[in-house]
C-alpha positions as CSV (number, residue, x, y, z in Angstrom):
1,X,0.0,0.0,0.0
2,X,2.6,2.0,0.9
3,X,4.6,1.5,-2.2
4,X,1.7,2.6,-4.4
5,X,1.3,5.7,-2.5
6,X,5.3,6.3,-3.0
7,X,5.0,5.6,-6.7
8,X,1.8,8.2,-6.7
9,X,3.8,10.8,-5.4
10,X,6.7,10.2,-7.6
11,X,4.6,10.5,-10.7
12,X,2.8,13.3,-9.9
13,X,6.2,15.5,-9.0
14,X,7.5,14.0,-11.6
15,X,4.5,15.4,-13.8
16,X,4.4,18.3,-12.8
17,X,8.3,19.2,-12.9
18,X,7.7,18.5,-16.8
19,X,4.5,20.5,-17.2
20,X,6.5,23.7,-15.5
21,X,9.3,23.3,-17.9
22,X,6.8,23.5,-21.0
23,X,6.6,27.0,-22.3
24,X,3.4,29.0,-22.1
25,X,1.2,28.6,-24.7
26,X,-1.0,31.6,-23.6
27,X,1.4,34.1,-22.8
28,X,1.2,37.4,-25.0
29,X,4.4,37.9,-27.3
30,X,6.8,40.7,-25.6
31,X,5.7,43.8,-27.4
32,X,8.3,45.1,-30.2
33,X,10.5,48.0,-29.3
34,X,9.9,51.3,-30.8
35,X,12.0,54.2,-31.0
36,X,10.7,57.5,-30.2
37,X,11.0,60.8,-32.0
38,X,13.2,62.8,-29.5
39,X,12.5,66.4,-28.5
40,X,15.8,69.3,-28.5
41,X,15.0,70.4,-24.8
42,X,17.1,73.6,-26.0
43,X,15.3,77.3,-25.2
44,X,13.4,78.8,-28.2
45,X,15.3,81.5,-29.7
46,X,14.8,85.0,-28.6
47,X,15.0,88.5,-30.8
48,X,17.2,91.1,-29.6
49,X,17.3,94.6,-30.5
50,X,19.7,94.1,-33.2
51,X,17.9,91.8,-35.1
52,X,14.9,94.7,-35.8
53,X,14.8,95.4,-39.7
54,X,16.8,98.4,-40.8
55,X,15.8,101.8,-41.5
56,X,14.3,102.7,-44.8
57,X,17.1,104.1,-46.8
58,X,17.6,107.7,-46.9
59,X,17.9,109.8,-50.5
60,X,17.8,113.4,-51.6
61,X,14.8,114.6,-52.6
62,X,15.2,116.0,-56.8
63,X,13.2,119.2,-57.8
64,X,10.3,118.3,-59.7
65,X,8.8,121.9,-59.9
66,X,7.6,122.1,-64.1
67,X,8.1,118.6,-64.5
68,X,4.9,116.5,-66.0
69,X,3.3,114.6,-63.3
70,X,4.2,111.4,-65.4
71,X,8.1,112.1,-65.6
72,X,8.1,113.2,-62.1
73,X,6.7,110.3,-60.6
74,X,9.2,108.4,-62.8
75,X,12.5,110.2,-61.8
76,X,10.7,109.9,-57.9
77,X,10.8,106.1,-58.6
78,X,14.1,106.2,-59.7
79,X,15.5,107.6,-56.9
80,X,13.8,105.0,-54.2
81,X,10.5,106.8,-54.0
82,X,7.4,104.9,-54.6
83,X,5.0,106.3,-51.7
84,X,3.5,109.0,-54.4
85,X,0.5,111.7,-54.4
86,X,-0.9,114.5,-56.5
87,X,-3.9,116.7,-55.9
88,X,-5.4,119.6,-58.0
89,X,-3.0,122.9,-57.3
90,X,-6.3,124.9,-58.3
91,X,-8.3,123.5,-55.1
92,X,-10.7,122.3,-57.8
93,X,-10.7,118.2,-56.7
94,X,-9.7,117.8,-60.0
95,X,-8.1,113.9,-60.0
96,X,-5.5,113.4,-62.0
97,X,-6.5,110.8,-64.3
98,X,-4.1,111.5,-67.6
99,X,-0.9,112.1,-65.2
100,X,0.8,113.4,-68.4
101,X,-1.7,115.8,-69.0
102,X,-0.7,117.3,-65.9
103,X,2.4,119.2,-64.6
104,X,4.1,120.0,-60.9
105,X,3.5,123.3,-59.6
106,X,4.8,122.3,-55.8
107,X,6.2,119.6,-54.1
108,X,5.3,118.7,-50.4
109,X,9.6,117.5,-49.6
110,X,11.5,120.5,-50.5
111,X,14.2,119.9,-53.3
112,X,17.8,118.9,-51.7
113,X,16.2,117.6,-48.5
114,X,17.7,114.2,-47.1
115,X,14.9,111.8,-46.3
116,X,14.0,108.3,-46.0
117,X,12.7,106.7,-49.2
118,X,9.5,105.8,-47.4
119,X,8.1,109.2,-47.4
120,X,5.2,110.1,-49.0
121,X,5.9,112.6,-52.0
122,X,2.9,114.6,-52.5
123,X,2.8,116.8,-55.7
124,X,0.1,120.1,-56.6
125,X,-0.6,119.9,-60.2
126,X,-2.4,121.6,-62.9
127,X,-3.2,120.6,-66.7
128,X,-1.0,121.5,-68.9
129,X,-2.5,124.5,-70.4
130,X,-3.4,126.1,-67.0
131,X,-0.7,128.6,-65.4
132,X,0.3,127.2,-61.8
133,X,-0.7,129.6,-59.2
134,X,1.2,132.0,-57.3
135,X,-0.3,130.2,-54.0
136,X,-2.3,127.3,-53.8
137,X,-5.7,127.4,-53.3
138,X,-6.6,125.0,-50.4
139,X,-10.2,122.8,-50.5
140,X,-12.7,124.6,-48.8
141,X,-13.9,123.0,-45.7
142,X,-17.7,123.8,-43.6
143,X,-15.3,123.9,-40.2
144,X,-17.5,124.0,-36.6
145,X,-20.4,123.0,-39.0
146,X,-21.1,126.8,-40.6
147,X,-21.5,127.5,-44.2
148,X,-18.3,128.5,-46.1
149,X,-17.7,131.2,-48.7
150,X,-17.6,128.6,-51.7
151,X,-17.6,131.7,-54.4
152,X,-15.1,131.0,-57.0
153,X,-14.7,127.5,-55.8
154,X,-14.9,124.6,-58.0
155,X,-18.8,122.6,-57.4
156,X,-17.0,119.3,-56.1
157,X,-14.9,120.6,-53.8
158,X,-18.2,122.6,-52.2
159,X,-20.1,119.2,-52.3
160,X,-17.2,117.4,-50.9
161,X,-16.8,120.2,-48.3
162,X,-20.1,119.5,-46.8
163,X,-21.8,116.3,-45.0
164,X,-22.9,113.9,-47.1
165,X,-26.2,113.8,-46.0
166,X,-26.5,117.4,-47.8
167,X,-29.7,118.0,-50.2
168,X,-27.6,120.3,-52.9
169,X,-29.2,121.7,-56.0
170,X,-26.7,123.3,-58.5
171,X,-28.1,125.1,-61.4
172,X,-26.7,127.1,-64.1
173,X,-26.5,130.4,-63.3
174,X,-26.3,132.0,-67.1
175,X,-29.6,132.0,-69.7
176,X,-28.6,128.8,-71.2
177,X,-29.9,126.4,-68.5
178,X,-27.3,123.9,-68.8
179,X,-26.6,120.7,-66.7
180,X,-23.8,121.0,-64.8
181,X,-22.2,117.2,-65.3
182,X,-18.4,117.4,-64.2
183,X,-18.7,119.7,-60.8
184,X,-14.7,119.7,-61.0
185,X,-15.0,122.2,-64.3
186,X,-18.2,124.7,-62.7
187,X,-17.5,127.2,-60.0
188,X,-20.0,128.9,-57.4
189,X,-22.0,131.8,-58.5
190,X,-24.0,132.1,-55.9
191,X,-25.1,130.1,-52.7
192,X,-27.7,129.6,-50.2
193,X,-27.4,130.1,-47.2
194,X,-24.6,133.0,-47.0
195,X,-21.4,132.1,-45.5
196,X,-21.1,131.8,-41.8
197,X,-24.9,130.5,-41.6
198,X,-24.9,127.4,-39.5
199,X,-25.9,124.2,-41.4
200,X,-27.6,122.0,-38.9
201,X,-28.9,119.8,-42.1
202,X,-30.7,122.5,-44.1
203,X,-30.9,122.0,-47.8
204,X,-27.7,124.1,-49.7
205,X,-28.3,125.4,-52.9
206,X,-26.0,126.8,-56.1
207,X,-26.2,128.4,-58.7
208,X,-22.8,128.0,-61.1
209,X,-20.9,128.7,-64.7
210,X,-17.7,126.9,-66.0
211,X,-14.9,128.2,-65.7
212,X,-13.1,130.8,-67.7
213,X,-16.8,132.3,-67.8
214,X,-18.2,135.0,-65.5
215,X,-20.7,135.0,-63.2
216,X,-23.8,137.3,-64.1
């Protein structure tokens, strides 16, 4: 009895010994190694004062006094100059469509002055045919909201002079009743109300010829 009991014991360790030597079959594979991206712990760069862009560059201004508008927008070019502007030396609002049917009576830079090439060059013009005036005749303007004198003043610059909201009437002040189309070529006559009348929104009316003509 005793020696089957023994032999039980023998087989079962014996068993069991084999069994614990027999691999897994149930165990998950070891997962594969992957390499990671790595990350530059370094400090982002920084700007310092010396890395700011440099200063436009600096040029002398030419004269373009009785140049065409067209050549002296050209030689301002030339020279580095590119922010350009013109406006109507008569105080008309005449734009300057044609610029070579127009010429340079003054120049906002004087001629021989040092400045950086990204300053606006603003030039007064007239058309060719018309003489430049001795003084330029600045756009009227309705300050502290009162009517100004606009006798002698081109019709768009009074229109563009007063609020927008403005009811104007413009008629033609000789026989010929005319319609006054391009305000830029008709000066005031006559106006209501007088200059110096406070607005406060009231209707503004004109009467008008073209220029080179008189007023009756």
């Amino acid at each position: 009895m005793r020696t089957r009991i023994l032999s039980a014991v023998l087989l079962c360790c014996a068993t069991g010994a084999l069994l614990g030597c027999q691999p897994n079959d149930t165990a998950k594979p070891a997962a594969p190694s992957v390499a990671l991206p790595s990350f530059s712990t370094a400090p982002a760069a920084t700007h310092t004062p010396d890395d700011k862009p440099s200063a436009a560059e600096r040029e002398k201004v030419p004269s373009f006094v009785g140049m065409g508008l067209q050549s002296a927008q050209d030689t301002a070019q030339a020279h580095g100059f590119y922010a350009l502007s013109s406006h109507d030396a008569l105080g008309r609002d005449r734009m300057q469509v044609l610029d070579r049917n127009w010429k340079v009576c003054s120049q906002n830079v004087a001629a021989g002055t040092t400045v950086a090439t990204d300053t606006t060059l603003d030039f007064g013009a007239v058309k060719l045919e018309e003489t430049c005036p001795a003084k330029e005749q600045a756009a009227p303007s309705a300050a502290a909201g009162r009517m100004p004198d606009f006798r002698g003043k081109s019709v768009k610059a009074a229109r563009a002079a007063l609020d927008s909201g403005t009811s104007i009437t413009v008629k033609d002040a000789s026989p010929e009743d005319r319609w006054v189309l391009v305000e830029s070529n008709w000066q005031v006559c006559t106006q209501s109300p007088a200059a110096g009348t406070t607005l406060s929104g009231r209707p503004v009316a004109f009467t008008a010829v073209k220029f080179g003509e008189n007023c009756p």
